[in-house]
C-alpha positions in Angstrom: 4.1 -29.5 21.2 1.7 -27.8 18.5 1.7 -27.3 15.2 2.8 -24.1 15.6 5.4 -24.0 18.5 7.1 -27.1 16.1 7.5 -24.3 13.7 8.4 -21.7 15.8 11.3 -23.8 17.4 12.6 -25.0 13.9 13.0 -21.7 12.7 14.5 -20.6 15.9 17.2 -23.5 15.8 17.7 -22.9 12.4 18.8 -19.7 13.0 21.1 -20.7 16.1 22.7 -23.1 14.7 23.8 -20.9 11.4 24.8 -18.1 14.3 27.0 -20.7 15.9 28.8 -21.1 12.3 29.2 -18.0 11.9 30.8 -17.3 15.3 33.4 -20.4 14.6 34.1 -19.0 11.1 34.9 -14.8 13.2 36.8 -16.9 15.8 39.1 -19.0 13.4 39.8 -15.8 11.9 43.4 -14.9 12.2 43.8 -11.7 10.1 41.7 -8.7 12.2 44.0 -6.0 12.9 42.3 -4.5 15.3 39.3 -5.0 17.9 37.5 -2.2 15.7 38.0 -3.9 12.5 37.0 -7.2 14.6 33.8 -6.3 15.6 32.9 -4.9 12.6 33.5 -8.4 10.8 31.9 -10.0 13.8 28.7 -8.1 13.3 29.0 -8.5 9.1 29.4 -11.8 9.7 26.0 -11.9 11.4 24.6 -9.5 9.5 24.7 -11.9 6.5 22.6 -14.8 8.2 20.0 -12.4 9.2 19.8 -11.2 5.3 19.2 -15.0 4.3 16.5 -15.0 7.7 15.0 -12.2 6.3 14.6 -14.4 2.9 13.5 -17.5 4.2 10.8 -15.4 6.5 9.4 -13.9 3.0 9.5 -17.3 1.2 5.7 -17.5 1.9 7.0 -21.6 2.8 3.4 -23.8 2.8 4.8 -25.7 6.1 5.6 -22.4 7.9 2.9 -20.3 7.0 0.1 -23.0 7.3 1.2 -23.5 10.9 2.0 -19.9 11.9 0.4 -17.3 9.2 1.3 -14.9 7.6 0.8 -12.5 10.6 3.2 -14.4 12.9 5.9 -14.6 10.1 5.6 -10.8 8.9 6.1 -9.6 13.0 9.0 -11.9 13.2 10.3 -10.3 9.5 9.5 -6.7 10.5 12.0 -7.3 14.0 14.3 -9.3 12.2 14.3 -6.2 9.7 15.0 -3.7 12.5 17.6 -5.7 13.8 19.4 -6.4 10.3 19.7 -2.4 9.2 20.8 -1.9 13.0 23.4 -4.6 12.9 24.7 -2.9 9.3 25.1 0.3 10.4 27.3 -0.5 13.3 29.2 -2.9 11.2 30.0 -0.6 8.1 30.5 2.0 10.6 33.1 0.3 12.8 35.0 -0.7 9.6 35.4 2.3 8.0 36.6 3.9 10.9 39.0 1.6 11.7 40.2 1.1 8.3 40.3 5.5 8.1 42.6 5.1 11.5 44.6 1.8 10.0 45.7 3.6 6.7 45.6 7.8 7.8 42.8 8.3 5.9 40.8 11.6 6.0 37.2 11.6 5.6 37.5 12.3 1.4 39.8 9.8 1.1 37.5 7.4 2.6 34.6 8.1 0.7 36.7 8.0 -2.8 37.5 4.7 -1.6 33.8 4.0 -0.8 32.9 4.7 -4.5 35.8 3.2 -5.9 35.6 -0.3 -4.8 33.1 -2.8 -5.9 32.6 -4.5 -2.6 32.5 -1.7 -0.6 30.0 0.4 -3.2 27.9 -2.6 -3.3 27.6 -2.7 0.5 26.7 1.0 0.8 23.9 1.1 -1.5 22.4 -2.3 0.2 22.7 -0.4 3.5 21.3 2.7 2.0 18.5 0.8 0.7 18.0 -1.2 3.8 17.5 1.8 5.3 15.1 3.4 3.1 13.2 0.3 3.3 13.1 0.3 7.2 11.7 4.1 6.9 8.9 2.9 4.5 7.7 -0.1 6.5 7.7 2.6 9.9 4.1 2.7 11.3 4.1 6.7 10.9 5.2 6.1 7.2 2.6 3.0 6.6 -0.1 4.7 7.6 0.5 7.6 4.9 1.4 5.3 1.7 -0.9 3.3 -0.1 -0.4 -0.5 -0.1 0.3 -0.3 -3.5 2.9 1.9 -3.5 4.7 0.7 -0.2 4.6 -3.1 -1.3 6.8 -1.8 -4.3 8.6 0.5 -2.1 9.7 -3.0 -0.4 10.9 -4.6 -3.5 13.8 -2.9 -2.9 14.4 -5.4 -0.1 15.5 -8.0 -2.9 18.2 -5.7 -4.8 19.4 -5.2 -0.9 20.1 -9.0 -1.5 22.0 -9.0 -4.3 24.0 -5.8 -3.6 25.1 -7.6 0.1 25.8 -10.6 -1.8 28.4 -8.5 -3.8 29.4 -6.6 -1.3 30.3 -10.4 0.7 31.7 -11.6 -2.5 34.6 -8.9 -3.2 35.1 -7.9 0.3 35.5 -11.4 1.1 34.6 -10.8 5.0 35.6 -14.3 6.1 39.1 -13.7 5.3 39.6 -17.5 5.3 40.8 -19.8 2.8 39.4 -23.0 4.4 36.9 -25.2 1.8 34.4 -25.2 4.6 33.9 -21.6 5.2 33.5 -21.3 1.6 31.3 -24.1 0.9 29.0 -22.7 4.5 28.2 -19.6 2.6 27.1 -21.0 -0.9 24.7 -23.5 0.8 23.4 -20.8 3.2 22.8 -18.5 -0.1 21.6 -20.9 -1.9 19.1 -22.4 0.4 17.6 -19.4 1.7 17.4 -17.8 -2.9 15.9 -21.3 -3.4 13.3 -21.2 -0.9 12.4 -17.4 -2.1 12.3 -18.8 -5.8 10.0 -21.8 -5.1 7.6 -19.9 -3.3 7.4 -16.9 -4.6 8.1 -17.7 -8.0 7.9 -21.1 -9.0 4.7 -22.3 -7.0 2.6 -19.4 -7.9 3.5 -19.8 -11.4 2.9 -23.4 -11.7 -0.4 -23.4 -9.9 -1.7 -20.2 -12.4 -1.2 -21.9 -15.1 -2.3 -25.5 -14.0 -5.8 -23.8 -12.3 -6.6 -21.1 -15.3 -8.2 -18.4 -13.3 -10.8 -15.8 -14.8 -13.3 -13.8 -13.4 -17.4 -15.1 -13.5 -19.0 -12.3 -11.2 -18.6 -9.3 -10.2 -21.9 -8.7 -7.5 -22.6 -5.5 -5.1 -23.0 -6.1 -1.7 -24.0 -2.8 0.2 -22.7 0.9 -0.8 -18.5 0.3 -0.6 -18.6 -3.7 -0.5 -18.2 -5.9 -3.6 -17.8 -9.9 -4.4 -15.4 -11.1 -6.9 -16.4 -14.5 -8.2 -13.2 -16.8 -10.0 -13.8 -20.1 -11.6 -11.3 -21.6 -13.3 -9.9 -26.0 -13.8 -9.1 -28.2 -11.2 -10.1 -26.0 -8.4 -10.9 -29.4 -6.3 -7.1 -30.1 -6.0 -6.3 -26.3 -4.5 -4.7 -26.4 -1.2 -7.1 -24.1 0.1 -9.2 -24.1 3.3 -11.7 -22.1 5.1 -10.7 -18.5 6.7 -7.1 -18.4 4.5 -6.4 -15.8 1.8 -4.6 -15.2 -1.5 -2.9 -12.1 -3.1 -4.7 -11.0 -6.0 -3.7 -9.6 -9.4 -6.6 -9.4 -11.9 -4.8 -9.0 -15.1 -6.2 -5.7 -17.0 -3.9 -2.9 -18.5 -5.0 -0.4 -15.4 -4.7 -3.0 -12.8 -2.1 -6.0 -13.7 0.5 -4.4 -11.2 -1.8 -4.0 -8.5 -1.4 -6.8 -6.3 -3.9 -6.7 -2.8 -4.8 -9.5 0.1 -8.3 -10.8 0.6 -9.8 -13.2 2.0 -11.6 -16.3 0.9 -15.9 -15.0 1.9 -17.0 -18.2 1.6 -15.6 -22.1 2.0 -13.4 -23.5 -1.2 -16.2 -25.7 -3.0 -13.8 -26.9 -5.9 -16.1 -25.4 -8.3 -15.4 -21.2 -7.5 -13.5 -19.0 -5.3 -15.3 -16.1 -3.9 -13.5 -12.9 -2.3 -15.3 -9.5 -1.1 -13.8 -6.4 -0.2 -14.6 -3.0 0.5 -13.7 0.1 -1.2 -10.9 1.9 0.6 -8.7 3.4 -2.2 -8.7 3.7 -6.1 -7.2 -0.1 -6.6 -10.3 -1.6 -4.2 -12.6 0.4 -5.6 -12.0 -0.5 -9.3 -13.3 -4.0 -8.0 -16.6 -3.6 -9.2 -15.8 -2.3 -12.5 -14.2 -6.1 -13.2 -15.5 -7.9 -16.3 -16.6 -11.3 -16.5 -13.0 -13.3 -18.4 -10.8 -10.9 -16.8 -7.5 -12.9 -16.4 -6.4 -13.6 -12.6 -3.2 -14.4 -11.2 -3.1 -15.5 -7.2 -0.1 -16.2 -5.3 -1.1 -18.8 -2.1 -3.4 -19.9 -0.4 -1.8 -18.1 2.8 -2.9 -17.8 6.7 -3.2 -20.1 9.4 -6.7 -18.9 10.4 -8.1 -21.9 9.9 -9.9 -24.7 11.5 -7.0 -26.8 11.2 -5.9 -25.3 14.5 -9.0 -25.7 16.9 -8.1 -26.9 20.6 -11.5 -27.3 20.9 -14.9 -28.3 20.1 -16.4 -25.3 20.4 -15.8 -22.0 19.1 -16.4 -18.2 19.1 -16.3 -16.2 15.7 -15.4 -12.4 15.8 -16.4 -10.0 13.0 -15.6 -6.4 12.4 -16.9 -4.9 9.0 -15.3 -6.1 6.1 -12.9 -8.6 8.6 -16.7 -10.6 8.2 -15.0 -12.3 5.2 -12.7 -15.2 6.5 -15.5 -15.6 9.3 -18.0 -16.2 7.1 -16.1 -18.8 5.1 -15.1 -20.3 8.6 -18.9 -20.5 9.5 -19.2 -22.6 6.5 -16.4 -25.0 7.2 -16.7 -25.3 11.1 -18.9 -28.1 13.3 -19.8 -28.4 16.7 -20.7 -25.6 19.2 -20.5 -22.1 17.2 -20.9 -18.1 18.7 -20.7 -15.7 16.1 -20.0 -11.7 17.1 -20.4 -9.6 14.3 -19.6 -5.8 14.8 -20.6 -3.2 12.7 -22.0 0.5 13.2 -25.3 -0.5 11.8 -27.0 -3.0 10.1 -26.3 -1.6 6.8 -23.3 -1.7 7.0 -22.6 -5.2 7.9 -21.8 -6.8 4.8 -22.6 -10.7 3.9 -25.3 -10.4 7.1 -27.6 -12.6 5.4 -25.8 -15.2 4.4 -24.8 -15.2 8.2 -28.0 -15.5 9.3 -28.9 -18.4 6.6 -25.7 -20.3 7.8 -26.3 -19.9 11.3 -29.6 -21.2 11.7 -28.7 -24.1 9.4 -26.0 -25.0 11.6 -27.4 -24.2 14.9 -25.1 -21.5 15.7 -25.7 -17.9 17.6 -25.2 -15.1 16.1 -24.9 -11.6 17.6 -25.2 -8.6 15.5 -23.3 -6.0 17.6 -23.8 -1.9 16.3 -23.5 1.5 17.7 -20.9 3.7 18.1 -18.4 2.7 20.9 -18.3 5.7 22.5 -21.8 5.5 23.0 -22.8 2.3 23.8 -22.5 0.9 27.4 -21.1 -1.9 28.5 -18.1 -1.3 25.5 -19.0 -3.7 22.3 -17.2 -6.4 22.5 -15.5 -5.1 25.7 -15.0 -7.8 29.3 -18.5 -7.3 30.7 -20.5 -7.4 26.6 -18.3 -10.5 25.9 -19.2 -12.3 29.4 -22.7 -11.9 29.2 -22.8 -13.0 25.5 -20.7 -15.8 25.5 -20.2 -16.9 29.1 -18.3 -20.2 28.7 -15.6 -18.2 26.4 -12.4 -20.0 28.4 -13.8 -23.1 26.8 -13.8 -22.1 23.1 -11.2 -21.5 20.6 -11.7 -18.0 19.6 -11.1 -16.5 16.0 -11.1 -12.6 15.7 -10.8 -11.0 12.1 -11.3 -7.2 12.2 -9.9 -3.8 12.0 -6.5 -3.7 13.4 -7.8 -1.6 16.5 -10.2 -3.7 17.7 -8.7 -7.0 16.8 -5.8 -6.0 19.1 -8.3 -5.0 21.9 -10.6 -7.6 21.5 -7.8 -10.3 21.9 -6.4 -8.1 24.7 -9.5 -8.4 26.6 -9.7 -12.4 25.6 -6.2 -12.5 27.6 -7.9 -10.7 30.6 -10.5 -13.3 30.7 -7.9 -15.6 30.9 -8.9 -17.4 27.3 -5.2 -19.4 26.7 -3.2 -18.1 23.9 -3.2 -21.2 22.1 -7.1 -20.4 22.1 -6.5 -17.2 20.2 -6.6 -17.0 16.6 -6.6 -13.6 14.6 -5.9 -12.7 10.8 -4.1 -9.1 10.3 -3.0 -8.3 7.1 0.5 -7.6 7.0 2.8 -8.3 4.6 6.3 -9.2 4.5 7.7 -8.3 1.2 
């Protein structure tokens, strides 16, 4: 079993086994009176362990997200997600309709008792939230809201926490007075907060202050492309390696709140930490307007796009545009048999091009600078027939793809079709959870 499918397994019996207390706690449950009201605790009951899932998947945990990526963790959050406001909306609305039919209620009567309970305030507005949340993170809605704005749009995810840990609390949805049951849901809360507070608070926080980070550089590299250099102490004891990435905050009055992904465009030398990025709204943009000193905060190193995961010796490298970054680094980093693709619509604007160049013919690797527009080039860049005749023995490489969204996901599409293993497919997409 790899790396990765050890992972993959723990977290998946990690979350059976917390489902199979939770279904002994709804089955030893004497008090339901009726199947309505039943189901609906059934489902709150679940409900809850997939709101500490949802924590533990945002934790940003070094063993998890070194062996699976931030990728792999943010599609599992983003289902999980969808399941969890699902799974609320049938529970809250199975047990207000069974308590409205229990009591004779009418429809005001309900919602008076809504607002005028604690517990049951506290779990509409988490739902509410939830829900607004879900909307947000829809690919329709994505596409239309800046990162900015939609990563603190998904903050809200962390008062839906606290509000469902009310609503638990006072609602008291176990109905049990057993020591067990009680002691099950403090060591499931306090797990899954602790793991969010070490690594999303704690470790970033220690390793800012130990490391010291400040800008050195700010250098053009074509028209909308820019380098950040950071130096900063002790940079040699960084867990970082080739290909992963950090969130960045570079701490000015305009921009401290901004807080963006890149990757790592060249291999962690203990000395400096280099990231390039191109300008694609007014907080990428402001890059190049970055003084020397400016302050920097980082949370990470994330991604598992590294060469820590090679099956074997040899190895294909896919670029597209800006997605050049983590290849470049990996360039750097990797040894053996090397095929680099680089796609861009021209020459110009491939950024860091050189620098491939240099690196490639001081380690013997190929490199392939692939350009046109795809509707008008024939065979398809980096389509079955272009990929083939560029890199024929491509079953026997690990691949790593870094790109626009689009063609990362047709790219490895067509890596399947060519019948490259999965375990042989590697690809960075930025996509955050929380």
């Amino acid at each position: 079993m790899t790396g990765p499918q050890r992972a993959a397994a723990t977290l998946l019996a990690t979350a059976l086994g917390n489902a199979v207390v939770v279904e002994i706690l709804y089955f030893t449950a004497t008090d339901a009176q009726n199947s309505m009201l039943a189901a609906g605790r059934f489902l709150g009951l679940h409900a809850a362990v997939l709101l500490a899932l949802q924590l533990v998947l945002v934790a940003r945990i070094p063993w998890l997200d070194r062996r699976l990526g931030m990728g792999q963790l943010t599609a599992w959050h983003r289902w999980v997600g969808i399941a969890l406001a699902w799974t609320i909306a049938v529970h809250a609305t199975l047990a207000s309709w069974a308590y409205a039919r229990i009591r004779d209620w009418s429809f005001g009567t309900l919602v008076e008792k809504w607002l005028g309970s604690l517990g049951t305030l506290a779990g509409v507005v988490a739902g509410t939230l939830l829900l607004l949340v879900v909307l947000a993170s829809a690919k329709a809605a994505r596409r239309r809201l800046p990162y900015e704005l939609w990563h603190l749009l998904h903050l809200a995810t962390y008062l839906v926490i606290g509000f469902a840990i009310v609503h638990q609390t006072v609602e008291n949805p176990i109905s049990q007075p057993a020591l067990w049951a009680k002691v099950y849901w403090v060591l499931l809360w306090t797990l899954a907060i602790g793991a969010f507070v070490a690594g999303r608070i704690a470790l970033p926080l220690w390793r800012n202050l130990r490391h010291g980070l400040r800008v050195s550089a700010v250098v053009p590299e074509t028209g909308d492309v820019v380098s950040v250099h950071v130096t900063g102490r002790d940079l040699d004891r960084m867990p970082v390696h080739a290909g992963q990435f950090f969130l960045w905050r570079f701490l000015t009055p305009a921009r401290w709140w901004q807080v963006n992904p890149f990757s790592l465009s060249k291999a962690p030398d203990g000395r400096s930490l280099r990231l390039t990025a191109k300008a694609v709204g007014r907080g990428t943009a402001g890059l190049r307007h970055l003084k020397a000193g400016t302050r920097v905060f980082i949370e990470g190193p994330y991604g598992a796009f590294t060469p820590a995961h090679r099956t074997r010796p040899a190895t294909l490298l896919i670029a597209g545009g800006v997605g050049v970054t983590p290849i470049r680094s990996l360039l750097e980093d990797l040894q053996g048999s090397i095929v680099v693709l680089y796609r861009a619509r021209s020459e110009a604007d491939a950024p860091l091009l050189a620098e491939l160049r240099e690196l490639a013919a001081a380690k013997g690797a190929e490199l392939h600078l692939v350009t046109g527009r795809t509707r008008d080039t024939t065979p398809a860049p980096l389509g079955r027939e272009h990929l083939l005749a560029l890199v024929p023995d491509v079953r026997g490489r690990d691949v790593y793809v870094c790109g626009p969204a689009a063609m990362t996901g047709a790219v490895l599409s067509t890596l399947r079709a060519l019948g490259v293993p999965r375990t042989q497919l590697h690809a960075e997409i930025f996509a955050l959870a929380g």
